[in-house]
N, C-alpha and C positions, 0 to 999 in steps of 0.2 A: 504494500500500500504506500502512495504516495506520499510526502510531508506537506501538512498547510504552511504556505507562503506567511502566514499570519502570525505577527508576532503578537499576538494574545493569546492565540491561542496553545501557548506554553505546554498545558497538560498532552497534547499531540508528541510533544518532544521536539518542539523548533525551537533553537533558542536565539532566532534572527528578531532586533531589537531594534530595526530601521524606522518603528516609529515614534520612537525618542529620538532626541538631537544628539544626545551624546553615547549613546548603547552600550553605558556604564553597567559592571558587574553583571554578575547572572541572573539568571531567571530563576526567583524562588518556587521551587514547583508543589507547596503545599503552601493552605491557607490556615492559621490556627489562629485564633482570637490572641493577642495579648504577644504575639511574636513580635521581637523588633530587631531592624537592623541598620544600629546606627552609622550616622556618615562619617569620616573623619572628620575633624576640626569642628563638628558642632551639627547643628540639626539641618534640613535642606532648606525648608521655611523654622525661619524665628520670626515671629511677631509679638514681641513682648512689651507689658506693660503700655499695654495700647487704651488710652482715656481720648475722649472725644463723640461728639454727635454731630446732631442736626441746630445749627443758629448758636445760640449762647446756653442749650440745655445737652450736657455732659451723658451719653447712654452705655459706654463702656468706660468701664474704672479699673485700670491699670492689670487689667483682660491681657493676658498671654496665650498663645495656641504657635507649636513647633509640630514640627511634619520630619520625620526621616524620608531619605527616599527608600518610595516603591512602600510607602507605609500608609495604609488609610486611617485618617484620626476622623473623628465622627464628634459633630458639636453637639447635644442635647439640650433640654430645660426647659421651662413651665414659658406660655405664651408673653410674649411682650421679654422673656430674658435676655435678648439682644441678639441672638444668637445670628441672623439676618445681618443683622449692622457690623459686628465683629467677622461678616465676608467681606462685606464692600469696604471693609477699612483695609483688608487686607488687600484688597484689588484697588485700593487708590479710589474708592467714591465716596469716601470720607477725609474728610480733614484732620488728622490728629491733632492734639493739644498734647501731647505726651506720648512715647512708647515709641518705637523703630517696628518696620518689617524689611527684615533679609532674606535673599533668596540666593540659596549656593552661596552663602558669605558677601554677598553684595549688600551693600544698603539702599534699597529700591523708595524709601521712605517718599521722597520728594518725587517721585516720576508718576506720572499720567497712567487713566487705565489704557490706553494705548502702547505706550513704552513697558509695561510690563507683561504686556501679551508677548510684544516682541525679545522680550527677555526672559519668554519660558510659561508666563502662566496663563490659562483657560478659565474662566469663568461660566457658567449656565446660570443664570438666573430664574428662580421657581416660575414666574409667569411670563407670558411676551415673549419666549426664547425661538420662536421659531418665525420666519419670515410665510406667514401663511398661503397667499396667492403666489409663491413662489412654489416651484417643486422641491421633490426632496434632493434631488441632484442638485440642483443650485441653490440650495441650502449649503446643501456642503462644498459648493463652490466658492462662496462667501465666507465659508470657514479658512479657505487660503489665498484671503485677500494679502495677507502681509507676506506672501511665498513667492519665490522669484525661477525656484526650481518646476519641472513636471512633478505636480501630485495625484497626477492617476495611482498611481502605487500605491497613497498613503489611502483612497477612495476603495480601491479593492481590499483595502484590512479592514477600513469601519462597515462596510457590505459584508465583511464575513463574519465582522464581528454581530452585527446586525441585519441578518438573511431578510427580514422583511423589508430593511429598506430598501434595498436590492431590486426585491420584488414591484414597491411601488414607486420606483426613482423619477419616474414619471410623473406621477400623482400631485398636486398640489397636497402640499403639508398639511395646508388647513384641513381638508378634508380627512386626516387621520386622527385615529384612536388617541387619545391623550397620554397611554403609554406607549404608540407609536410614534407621536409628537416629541417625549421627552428622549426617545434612542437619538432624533435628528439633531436634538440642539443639544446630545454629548458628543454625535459625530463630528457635528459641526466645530465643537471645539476642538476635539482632536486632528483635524484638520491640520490645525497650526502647529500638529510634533510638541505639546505644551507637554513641561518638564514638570507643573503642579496642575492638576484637575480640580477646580473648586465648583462643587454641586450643592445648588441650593432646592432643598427639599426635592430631590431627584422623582421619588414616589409619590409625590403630593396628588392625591386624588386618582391612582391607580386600584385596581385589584391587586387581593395578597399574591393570587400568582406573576401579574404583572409585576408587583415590588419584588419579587421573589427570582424572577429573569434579569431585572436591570439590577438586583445587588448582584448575580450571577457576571455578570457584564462587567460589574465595576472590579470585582477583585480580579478578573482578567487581565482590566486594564492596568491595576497595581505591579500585576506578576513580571508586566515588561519593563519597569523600573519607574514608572511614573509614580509621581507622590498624590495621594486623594485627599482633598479635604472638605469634608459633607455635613450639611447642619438635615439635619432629619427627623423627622416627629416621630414615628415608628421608632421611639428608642431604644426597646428590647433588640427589636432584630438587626437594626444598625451596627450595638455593641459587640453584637455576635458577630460581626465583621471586623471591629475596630481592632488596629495592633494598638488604637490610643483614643481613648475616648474624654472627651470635656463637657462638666455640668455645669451649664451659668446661670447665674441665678441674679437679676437686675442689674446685667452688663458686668459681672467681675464670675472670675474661678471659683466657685463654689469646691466641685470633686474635679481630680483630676489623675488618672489613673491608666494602668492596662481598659479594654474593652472586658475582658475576663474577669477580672478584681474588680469591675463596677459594677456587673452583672450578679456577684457575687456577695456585696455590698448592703447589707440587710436596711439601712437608713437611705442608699440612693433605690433600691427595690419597693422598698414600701415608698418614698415622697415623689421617685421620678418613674416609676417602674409599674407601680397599679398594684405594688404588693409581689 
């Protein structure tokens, strides 16, 4: 039998990693909650000590979240916890009044969310992610607007990673399933070979089997060395994915642990967990 050309698809036994920028280290070929592997010199994202909102009212308070690569950390906590705003701080749609975020040891603090796509990171945003009266093929052609190379190649990995989109490449987006809308706007992001994936409420308004496919999806997309970082309401089954999970609670670090040791956590079970 032949090998998938796909570097996600890892468990196959490919270990071609063409769709990161720099096809650092290996492919971890098992997923266990609570595994970690850190990078030299420090974490791939630091964003630490990050205070700042919206106008002159402060919504994260000196709020940390670090990503190893190729590690999915997963944000939780009670509505209104910031968890939303502690992304877009990280992707530059926030102003800080305190705290740094670095990426690969860089200090990206001051750069635009434009300049920091171009420097590695992806964003989805929970609603609006997809260009609706567009198809799903130019969808994901807009996902390599800042690409100067042919990315048919990087098109044939999110098609395999995503067989339906495949199917309806044709189709206007709008006219798809709402978990086949969220596959178009992670492909789209990975378009751009982004070295961090930050996913806001990936599941939001899916079926459990749908959420149950796209977290299938996401540790794929871990396994080829990309870093995840997902804020998710479905906090059980998130955690059960997480090498690193964070509990905010009114914009600051409440718990801050493995995915396993939170799960495990009889006070984050019972306040964040439903018991």
């Amino acid at each position: 039998m032949s090998r998938s050309s796909n570097p996600y698809q890892d468990d196959r036994g490919n270990k071609d990693r063409s769709i990161t920028r720099e096809g650092k280290g290996e492919v971890d070929s098992t997923r266990k909650s609570g595994s970690t592997r850190p990078a030299p010199g420090g974490p791939f994202l630091a964003a630490e000590n990050m205070t700042g909102g919206y106008g002159a009212a402060d919504i994260l308070h000196d709020c940390t979240l670090t990503v190893e690569q190729g590690q999915i950390a997963v944000i939780v906590g009670p509505n209104g916890a910031g968890k939303s705003t502690a992304m877009k701080a990280v992707f530059g749609m926030l102003n800080l009044r305190g705290g740094h975020v670095k990426l690969d040891g860089e200090d990206i603090s001051e750069l635009t969310p434009q300049d920091r796509v171009a420097r590695g990171m992806g964003f989805v945003p929970q609603t609006h992610n997809v260009f609706p009266s567009m198809s799903v093929e130019e969808n994901l052609e807009m996902g390599a607007f800042i690409r100067t190379d042919d990315f048919k190649g990087t098109m044939e990995q999110v098609y395999d990673l995503f067989p339906i989109l495949k199917e309806k490449r044709r189709q206007p987006a709008g006219e798809l399933s709402g978990g086949q809308r969220q596959q178009v706007a992670v492909g789209r992001a990975l378009m751009t070979r982004p070295k961090l994936l930050m996913l806001d409420e990936p599941t939001a308004g899916v079926s459990p089997i749908v959420m149950d496919e796209l977290f299938d999806r996401i540790i794929e997309v871990a396994r080829t060395g990309i870093s995840i970082l997902m804020v998710e309401q479905n906090a059980r089954q998130a955690l059960e994915i997480a090498d690193r999970g964070y509990v905010l609670v009114q914009g600051a670090n409440r718990y801050t642990d493995t995915g396993e040791a939170l799960l495990a956590d009889p006070e984050v079970r019972r306040t964040f967990l439903g018991g």
